[in-house]
Residue, then its C-alpha position, 0 to 999 in steps of 0.5 A: x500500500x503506497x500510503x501506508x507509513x510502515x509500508x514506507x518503512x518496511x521499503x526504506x523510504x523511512x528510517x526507523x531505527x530497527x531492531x530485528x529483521x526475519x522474512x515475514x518480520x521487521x522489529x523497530x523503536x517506536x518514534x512515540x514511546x510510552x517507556x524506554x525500549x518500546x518496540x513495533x512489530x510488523x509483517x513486512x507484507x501489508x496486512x489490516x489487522x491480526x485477523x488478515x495475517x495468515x494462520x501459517x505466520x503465527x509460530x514466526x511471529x511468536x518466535x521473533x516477538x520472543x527473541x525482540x522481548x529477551x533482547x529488551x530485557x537483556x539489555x536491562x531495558x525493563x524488568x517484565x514487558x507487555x504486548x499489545x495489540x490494538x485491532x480496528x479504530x474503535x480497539x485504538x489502531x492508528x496505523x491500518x497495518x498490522x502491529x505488536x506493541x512490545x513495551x518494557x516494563x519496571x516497578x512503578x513506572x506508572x504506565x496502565x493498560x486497558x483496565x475497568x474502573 
């Protein structure tokens, strides 16, 4: 999709500062983190959301996210992490290309995710 930004990145025709790079996968820092280390993950084939991508690339994409999240933590960049994925506008999506948010996390560093009050 010409317009789409990560397709853009994923192309080269925006830098980003990569992580990780597979067949299917591409890892980079978030240019807007809401922690340290806070990373992208995006299949390098343009995809809407988690429902387009094949069933086939599952086991990559939990292999790769692996390998990102042991990366973060070994570098000391959090002491746990999440992994988030917001799916269609009403969900959060920004950016319609399929995406994993892989944010590190620490003791008290204030962030909160979807809860209920």
């Amino acid at each position: 999709m010409s317009e789409c930004i990560f397709c853009k990145i994923v192309a080269g025709e925006i830098p980003a500062g990569v992580i990780r790079v597979s067949d299917r996968f591409i890892a980079f820092a978030d240019v807007k983190p809401v922690a340290p280390g806070h990373v992208l993950i995006i299949p390098k084939q343009h995809f809407g959301t988690l429902l387009d991508i094949p069933d086939s690339w599952g086991a990559e994409l939990l292999t790769f996210t692996k390998a990102v999240a042991s990366s973060l933590l070994d570098k000391k960049l959090g002491d746990g992490f999440n992994v988030v994925m917001n799916n269609l506008e009403p969900a959060g999506q920004v950016v319609p290309h399929a995406h994993l948010h892989l944010i590190p996390r620490k003791d008290g560093d204030g962030l909160r995710f979807v809860t209920k009050v």
